[in-house]
C-alpha positions as CSV (number, residue, x, y, z in Angstrom):
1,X,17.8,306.6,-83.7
2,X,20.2,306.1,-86.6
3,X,23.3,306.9,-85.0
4,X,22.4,304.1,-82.2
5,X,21.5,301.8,-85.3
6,X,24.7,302.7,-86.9
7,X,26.6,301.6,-83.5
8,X,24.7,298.3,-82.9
9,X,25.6,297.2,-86.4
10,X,29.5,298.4,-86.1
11,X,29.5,296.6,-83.1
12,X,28.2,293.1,-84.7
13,X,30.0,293.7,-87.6
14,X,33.6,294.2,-85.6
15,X,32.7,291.6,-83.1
16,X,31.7,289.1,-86.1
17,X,35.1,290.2,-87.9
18,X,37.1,289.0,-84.4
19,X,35.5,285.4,-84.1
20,X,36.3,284.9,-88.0
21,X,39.8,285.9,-87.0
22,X,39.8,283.8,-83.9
23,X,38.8,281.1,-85.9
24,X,41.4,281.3,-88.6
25,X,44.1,281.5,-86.2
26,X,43.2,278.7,-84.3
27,X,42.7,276.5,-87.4
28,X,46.2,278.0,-88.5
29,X,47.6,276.8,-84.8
30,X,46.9,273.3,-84.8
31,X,48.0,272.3,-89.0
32,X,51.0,273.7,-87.5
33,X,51.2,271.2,-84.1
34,X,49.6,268.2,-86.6
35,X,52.6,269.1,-89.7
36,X,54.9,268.7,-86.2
37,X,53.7,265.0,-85.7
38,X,53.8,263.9,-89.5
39,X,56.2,263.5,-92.0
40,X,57.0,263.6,-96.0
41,X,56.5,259.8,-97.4
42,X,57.1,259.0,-100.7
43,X,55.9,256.2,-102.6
44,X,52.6,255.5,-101.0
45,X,50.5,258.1,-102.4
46,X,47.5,256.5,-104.1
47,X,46.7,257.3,-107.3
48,X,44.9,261.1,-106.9
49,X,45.7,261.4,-103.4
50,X,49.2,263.2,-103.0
51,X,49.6,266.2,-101.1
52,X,51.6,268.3,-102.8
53,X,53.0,269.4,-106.5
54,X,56.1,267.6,-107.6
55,X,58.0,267.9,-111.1
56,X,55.2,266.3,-112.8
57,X,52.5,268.7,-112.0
58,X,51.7,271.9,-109.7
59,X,49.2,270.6,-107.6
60,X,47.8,268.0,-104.6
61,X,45.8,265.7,-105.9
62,X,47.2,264.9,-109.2
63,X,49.3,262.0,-109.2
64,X,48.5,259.4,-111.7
65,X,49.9,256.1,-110.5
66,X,49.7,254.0,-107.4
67,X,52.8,254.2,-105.2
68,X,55.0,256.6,-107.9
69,X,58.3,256.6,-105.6
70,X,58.1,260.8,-106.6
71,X,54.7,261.3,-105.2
72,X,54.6,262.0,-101.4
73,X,51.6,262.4,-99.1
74,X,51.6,263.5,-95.1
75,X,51.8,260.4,-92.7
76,X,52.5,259.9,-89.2
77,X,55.8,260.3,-87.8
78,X,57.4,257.0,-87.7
79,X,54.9,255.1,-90.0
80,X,56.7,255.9,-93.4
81,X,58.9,252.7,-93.8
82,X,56.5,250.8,-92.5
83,X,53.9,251.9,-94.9
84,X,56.8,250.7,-98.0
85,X,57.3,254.2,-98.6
86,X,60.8,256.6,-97.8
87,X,61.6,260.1,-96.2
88,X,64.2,260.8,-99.2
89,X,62.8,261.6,-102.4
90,X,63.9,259.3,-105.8
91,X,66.5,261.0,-107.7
């Protein structure tokens, strides 16, 4: 009885393990595809809502001004100048 316990729980366990995996990798899979369709725009970012760290601090989220031409944030491919905002960052 314990043994056929142990191997119904093994299985559930292991076949848990694979659709947390599954998961993962397909989550992984398409950032990549929608990074493909987007690009770097600086100078848009609103206030808090960057994407990632620049000299001023290490993290998303962080900025502290409207529109700082250092701050960048993901947009869609081709939307950047449009938006005010530039694929080069300020020197």
């Amino acid at each position: 009885m314990t043994a056929s316990r142990t191997l119904i729980q093994n299985t559930i366990s292991t076949s848990i393990a694979g659709l947390l995996a599954l998961g993962l990798a397909t989550t992984a899979t398409s950032a990549f595809a929608a990074d493909a369709e987007k690009e770097k725009c600086y100078g848009v970012a609103a206030a808090g809502k960057n994407d990632c760290s620049t000299a001023k601090h290490a993290c998303a989220g962080q900025s502290k001004m409207d529109k700082d031409p250092i701050e960048w944030k993901y947009v869609a491919k081709g939307s950047c100048e449009k938006m005010g905002g530039t694929t080069a960052a300020k020197k």
